[in-house]
C-alpha positions in Angstrom: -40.3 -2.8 9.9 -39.4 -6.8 10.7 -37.5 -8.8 12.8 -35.6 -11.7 11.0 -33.7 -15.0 12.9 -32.3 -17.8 11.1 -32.0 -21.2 13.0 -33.7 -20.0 15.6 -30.9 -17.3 16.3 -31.7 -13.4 15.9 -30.4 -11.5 12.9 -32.2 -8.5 12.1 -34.0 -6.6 14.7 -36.3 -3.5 13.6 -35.0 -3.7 10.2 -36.4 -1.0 7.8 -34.8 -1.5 4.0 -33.4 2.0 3.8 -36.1 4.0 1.4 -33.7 5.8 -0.8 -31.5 3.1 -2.2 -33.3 0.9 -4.7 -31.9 -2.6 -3.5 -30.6 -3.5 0.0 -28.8 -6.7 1.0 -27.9 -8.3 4.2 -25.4 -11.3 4.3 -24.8 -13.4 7.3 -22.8 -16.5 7.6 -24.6 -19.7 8.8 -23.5 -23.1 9.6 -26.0 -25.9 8.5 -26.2 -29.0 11.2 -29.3 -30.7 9.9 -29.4 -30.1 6.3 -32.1 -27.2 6.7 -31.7 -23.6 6.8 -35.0 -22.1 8.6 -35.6 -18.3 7.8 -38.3 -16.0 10.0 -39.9 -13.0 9.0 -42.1 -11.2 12.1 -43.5 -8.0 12.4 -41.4 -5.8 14.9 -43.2 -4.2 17.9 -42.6 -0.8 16.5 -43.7 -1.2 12.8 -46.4 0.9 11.5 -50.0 0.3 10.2 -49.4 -1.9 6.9 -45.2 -2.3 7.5 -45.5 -6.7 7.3 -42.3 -7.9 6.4 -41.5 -8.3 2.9 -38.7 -9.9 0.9 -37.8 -10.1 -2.9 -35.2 -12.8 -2.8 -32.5 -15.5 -1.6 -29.4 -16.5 -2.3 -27.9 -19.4 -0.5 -24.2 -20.4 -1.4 -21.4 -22.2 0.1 -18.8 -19.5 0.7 -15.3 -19.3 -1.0 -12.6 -21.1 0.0 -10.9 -19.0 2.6 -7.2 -19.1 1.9 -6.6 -15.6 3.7 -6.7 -14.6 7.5 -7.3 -11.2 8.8 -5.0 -11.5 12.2 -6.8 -10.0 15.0 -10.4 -9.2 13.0 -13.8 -10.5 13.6 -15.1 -10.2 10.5 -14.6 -11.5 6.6 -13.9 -8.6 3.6 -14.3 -9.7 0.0 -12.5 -8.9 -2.2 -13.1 -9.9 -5.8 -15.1 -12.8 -4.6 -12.0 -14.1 -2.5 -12.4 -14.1 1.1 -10.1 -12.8 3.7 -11.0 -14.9 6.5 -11.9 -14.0 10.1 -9.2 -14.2 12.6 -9.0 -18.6 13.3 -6.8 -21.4 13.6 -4.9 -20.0 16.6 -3.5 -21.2 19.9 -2.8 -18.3 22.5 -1.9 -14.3 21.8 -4.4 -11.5 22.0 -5.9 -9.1 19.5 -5.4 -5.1 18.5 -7.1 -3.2 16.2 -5.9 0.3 15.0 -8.3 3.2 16.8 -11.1 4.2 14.0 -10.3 1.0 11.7 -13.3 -0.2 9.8 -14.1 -4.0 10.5 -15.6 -4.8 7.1 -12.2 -2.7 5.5 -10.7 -4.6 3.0 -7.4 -4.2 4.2 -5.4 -7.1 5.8 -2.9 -4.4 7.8 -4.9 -2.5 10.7 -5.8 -5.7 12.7 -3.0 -7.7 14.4 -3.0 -10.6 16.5 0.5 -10.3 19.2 2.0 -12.3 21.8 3.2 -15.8 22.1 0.8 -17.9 19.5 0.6 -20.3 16.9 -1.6 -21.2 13.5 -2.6 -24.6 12.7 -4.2 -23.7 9.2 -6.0 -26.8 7.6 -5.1 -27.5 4.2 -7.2 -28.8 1.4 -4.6 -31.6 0.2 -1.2 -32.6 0.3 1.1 -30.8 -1.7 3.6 -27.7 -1.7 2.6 -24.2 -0.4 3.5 -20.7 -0.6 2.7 -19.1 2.9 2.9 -15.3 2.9 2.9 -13.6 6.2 2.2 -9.8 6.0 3.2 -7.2 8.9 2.6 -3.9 9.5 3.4 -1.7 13.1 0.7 -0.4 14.4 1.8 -0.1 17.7 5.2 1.1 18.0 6.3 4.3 17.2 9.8 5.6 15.5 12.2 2.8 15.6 14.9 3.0 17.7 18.4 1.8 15.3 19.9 -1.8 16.0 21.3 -2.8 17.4 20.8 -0.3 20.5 17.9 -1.5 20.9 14.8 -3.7 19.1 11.2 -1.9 19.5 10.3 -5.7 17.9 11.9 -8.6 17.4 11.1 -12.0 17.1 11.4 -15.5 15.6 8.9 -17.8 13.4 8.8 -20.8 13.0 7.0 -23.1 10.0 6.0 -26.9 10.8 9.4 -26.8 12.7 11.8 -25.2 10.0 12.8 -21.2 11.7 11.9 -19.1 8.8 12.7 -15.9 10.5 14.9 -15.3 13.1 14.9 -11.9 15.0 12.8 -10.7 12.8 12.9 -6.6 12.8 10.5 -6.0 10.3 9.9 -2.2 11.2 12.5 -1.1 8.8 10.4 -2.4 5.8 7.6 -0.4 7.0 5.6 -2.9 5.2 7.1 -6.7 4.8 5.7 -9.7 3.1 7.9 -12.4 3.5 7.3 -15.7 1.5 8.2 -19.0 2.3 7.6 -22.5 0.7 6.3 -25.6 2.7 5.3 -29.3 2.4 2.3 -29.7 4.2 0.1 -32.8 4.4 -2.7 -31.6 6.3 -2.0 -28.9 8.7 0.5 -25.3 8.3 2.0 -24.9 11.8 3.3 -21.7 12.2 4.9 -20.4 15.8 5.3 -17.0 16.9 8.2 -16.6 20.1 9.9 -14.0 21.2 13.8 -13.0 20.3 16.3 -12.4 22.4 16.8 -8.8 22.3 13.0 -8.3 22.2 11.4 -5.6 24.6 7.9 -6.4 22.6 5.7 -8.9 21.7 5.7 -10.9 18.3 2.8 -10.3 15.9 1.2 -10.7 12.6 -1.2 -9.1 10.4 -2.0 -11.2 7.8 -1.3 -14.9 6.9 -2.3 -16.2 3.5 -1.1 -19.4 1.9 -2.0 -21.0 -2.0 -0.9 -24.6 -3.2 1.6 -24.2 -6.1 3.1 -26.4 -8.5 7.2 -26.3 -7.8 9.7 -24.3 -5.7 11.8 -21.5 -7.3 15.3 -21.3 -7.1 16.7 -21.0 -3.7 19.6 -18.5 -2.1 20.3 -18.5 1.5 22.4 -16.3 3.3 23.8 -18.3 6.5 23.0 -16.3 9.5 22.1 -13.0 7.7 19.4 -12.0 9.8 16.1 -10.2 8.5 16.1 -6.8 10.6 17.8 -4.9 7.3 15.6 -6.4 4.8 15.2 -9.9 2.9 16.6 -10.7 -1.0 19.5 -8.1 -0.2 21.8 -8.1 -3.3 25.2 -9.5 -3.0 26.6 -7.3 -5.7 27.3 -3.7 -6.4 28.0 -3.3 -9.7 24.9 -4.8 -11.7 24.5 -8.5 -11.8 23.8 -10.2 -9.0 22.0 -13.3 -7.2 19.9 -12.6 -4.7 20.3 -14.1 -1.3 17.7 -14.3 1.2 18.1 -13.6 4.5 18.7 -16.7 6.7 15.8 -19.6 7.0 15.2 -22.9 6.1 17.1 -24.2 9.6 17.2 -26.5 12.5 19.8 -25.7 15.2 23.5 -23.6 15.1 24.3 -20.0 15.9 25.3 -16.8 14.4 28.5 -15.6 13.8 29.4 -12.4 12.2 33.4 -11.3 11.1 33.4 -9.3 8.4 34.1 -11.4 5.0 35.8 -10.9 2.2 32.1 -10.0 0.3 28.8 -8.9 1.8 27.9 -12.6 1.4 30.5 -14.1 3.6 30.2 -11.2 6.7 27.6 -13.9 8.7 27.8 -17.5 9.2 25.6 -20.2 10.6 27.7 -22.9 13.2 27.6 -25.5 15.5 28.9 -29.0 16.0 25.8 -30.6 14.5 22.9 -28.4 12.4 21.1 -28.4 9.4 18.9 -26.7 6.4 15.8 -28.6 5.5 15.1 -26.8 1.6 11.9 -27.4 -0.4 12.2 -29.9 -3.5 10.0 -31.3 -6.1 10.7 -35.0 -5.4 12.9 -36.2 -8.2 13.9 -33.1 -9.6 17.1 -32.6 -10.4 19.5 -30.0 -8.6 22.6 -28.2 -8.5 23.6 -27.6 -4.7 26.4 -24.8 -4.0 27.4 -24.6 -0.7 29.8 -21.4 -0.1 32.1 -21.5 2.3 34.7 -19.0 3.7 36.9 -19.3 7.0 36.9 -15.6 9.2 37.1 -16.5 12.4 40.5 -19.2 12.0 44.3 -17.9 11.3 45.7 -20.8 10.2 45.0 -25.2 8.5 44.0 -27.6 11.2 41.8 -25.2 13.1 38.1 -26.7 11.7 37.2 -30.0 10.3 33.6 -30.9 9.7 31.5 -33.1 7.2 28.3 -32.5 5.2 25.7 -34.5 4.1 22.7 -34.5 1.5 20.1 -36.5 2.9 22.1 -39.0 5.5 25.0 -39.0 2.5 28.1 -37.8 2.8 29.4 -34.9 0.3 32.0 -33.7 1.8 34.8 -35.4 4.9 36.7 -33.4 6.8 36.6 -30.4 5.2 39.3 -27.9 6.0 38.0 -24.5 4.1 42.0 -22.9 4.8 43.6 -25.9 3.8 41.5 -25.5 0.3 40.5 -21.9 -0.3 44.3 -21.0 0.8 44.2 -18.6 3.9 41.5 -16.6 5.8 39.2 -14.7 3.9 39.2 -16.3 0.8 36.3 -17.9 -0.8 35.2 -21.3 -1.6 32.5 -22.7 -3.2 31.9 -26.6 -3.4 29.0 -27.3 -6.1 26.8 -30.8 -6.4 24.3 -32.6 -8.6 21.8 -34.2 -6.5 18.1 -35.3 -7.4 15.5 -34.7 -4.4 14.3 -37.7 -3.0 11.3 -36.2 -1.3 9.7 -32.9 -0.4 12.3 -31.7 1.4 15.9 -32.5 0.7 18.0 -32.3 4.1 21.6 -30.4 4.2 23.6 -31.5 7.8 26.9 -29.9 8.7 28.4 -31.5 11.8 31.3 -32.6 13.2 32.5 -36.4 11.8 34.7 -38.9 13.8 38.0 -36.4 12.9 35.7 -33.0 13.4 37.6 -29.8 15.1 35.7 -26.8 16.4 32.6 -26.6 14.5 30.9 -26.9 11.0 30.2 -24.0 9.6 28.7 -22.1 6.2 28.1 -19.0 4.3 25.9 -19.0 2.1 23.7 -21.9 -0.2 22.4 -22.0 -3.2 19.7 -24.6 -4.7 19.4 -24.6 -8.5 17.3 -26.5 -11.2 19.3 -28.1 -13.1 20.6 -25.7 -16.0 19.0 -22.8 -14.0 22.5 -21.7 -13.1 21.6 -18.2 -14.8 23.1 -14.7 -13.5 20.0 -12.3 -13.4 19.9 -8.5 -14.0 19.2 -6.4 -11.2 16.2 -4.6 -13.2 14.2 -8.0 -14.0 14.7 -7.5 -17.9 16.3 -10.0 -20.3 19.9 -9.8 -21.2 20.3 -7.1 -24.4 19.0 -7.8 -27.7 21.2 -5.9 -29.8 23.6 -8.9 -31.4 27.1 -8.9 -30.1 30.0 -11.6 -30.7 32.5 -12.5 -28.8 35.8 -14.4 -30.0 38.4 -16.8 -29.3 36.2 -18.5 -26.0 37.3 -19.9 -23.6 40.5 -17.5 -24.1 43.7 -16.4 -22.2 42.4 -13.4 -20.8 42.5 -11.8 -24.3 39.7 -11.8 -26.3 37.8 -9.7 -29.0 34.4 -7.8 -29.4 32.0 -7.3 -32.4 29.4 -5.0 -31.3 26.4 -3.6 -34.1 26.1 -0.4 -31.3 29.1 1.7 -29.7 29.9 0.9 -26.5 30.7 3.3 -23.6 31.6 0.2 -21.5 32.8 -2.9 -20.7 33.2 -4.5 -17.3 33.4 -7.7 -16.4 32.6 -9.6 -12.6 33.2 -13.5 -11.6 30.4 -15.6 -10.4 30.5 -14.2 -7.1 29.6 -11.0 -8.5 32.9 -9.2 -7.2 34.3 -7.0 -9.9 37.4 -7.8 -12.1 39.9 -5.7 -13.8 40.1 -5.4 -17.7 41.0 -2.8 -20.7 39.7 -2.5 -24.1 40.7 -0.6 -27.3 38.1 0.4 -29.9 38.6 -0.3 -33.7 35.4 0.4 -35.4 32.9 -2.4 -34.1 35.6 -4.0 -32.9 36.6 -4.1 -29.2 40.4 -5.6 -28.0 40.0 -7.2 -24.5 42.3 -7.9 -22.4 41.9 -8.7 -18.3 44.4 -7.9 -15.7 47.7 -10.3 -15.3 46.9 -12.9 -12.9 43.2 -13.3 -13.3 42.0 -17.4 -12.2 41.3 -19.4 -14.4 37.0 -19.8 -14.7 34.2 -18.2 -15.7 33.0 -14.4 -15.7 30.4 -11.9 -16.9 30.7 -9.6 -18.8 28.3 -6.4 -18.9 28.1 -4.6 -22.1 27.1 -1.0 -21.4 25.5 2.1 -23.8 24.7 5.2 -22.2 24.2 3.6 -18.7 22.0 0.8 -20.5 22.8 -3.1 -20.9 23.1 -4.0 -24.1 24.6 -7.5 -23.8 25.6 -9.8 -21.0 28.3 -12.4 -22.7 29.9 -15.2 -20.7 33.5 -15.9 -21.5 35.9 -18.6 -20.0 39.8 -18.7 -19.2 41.6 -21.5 -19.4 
């Protein structure tokens, strides 16, 4: 039986290896000011005739990189040799642990720092991060439906970009939102209140990594997150999907009811903006969506937008183009990032009526303008032809496998009507009168499986 300190500070007291294990470790974390780590071994007061303090070996090594904090704990976990850091880096809040949950636990989700707080997290080098934020309730019991009421709600910001904006994450019973960042030094994130709040904020977990470039962007304008983030835009198979609103500086929320799920919320105000993640000078396609649901009639908005302190658009009127009230428009650009973050502003100009507004954005790499399936897999890979293309609406099939279906959607994703006769392997297309000229999907079905996705163009 020993007693043990390290730099002069008390470790072990009565320590007895436990007999019936055959090796036993201890691990303690100590912070080196001299150079020297100094290690004492004493017999305790209690031990026994012949019980000196014995030891079979050391190990002293730097520990890893902690890139992981446990909100609320006091203590790191390990697991596969990564560390999930002690609760630090945080201004303000206080700390709540589940009843009964184990300290040295590996998981991130029982601890929970709440209240009004921030993070400064330090960061290795300059560069772009991913910065994860896990949450959990704990606390709260059965949630009470919005918008009646919000057991939780609140806002975060990231180095002064809102990432989350009445955030009601109880309805994902477990959420992991995931944001990108440019951070030279430091990864401020801010914890506040919302406004229909009757709790606290809180977090979890926070954990952040350095990657190489920024994925494809979708924004929903003003969708906030209490449903759920990435919801799909599209009921009948292909899709993008939009995340909930984030990215912004400034504006309010509307919602009217859109023509499409993506156009029922809207981001406004005489003078805002969305600050996006870029790989300086990559090149981009930027689609801003637009669709008036609050104005009757022209003349009733005018507002510009600019890309980085350049105009794209003057005094746009979205009636005046799209051609009445609930109709879509969508205004594409090509534009190469400058920087780390490429800067979208939507105010009012020296002609600007009411306020600037917008639906939706999207922010593409160049020739990443791809539809996805809504399983993940890759379009079919049984070979299908399509002929004459681009076409007048009427077109012909060859398909190796029978088809039970064809249906076809336009780039917002919003169904379009067609009929087809079989000959063989041969299937005679033909849409609806009156379809738009453009650009449309088409989903090539077998017993409720994609086979094919084939793009076809009217002129």
């Amino acid at each position: 039986m020993m007693d043990m300190t390290i730099n002069g500070k008390r470790f072990l007291s009565n320590y007895e290896p436990d007999p019936e294990k055959y090796i036993t470790q201890e691990r303690s974390n100590v912070e080196v000011t001299d150079g020297y780590i100094e290690i004492s071994f004493t017999e305790s007061r209690k031990a026994g005739p012949e019980q000196i303090p014995t030891l079979n070996a050391i190990q002293i090594r730097k520990p890893p990189k902690v890139r992981s904090i446990n909100a609320g704990s006091t203590s790191t976990s390990y697991i596969q040799s990564d560390a999930n850091g002690i609760d630090q880096y945080y201004v303000g809040g206080r700390t709540y642990i589940e009843p009964g949950y184990d300290l040295l636990s590996t998981s991130k989700l029982k601890s929970e720092r709440f209240g009004i707080f921030s993070y400064e997290i330090p960061v290795e080098e300059k560069g772009l991060y991913k910065v994860n934020l896990h949450f959990f309730e704990n606390y709260l019991g059965k949630a009470v439906p919005y918008p009646q009421s919000m057991p939780r709600a609140f806002s975060v910001d990231i180095n002064n970009l809102t990432m989350l904006e009445e955030f009601y994450f109880y309805l994902y019973k477990k959420g992991t939102p995931s944001f990108y960042v440019p951070a030279d030094s430091l990864i401020k994130i801010d914890f506040y209140p919302g406004r229909r709040s009757r709790n606290l904020p809180m977090v979890n977990a926070i954990d952040w990594a350095k990657v190489e470039s920024v994925p494809n962007l979708y924004v929903s304008c003003g969708e906030p997150v209490w449903p759920y983030r990435g919801r799909v835009y599209n009921k009948y198979g292909i899709y993008r999907a939009f995340d909930a609103d984030s990215y912004f500086v400034g504006g309010q929320v509307y919602r009217g009811g859109g023509s499409d799920f993506l156009y029922d919320w809207e981001r406004y105000g005489k003078d805002f903006k969305y600050v996006l993640p870029t790989e300086k000078g990559e090149k981009y396609t930027l689609t801003l969506y637009f669709e008036e649901i609050y104005h009757e009639q022209v003349g009733m908005r005018r507002f510009n937008v600019s890309v980085d302190g350049f105009d794209i658009l003057e005094n746009l009127d979205i009636i005046s183009e799209s051609g009445g009230k609930y109709i879509p428009l969508q205004k594409s650009f090509s534009i190469e990032a400058k920087s780390e973050l490429t800067e979208i502003r939507f105010y009012l100009g020296e002609y600007g009526i009411d306020n600037a507004k917008v639906s939706a954005i999207s922010l593409e790499k160049a020739g990443q303008e791809n539809l996805r399936m809504t399983n993940g897999e890759q379009a079919g890979v049984k070979e299908t032809t399509l002929w004459p293309n681009p076409n007048n609406g009427i077109f012909t099939i060859l398909s190796q496998e029978p088809l039970l279906d064809i249906v076809a959607f336009n780039l917002l994703g919003i169904r379009e009507k067609l009929t087809f006769e079989k000959r063989g392997n041969l299937y005679e297309v033909k849409f609806s009168n009156g379809i738009p000229k453009g650009t449309y999907v088409l989903k090539l079905q077998k017993e409720g499986r994609v086979e094919s996705l084939k793009v076809v163009v009217i002129n």
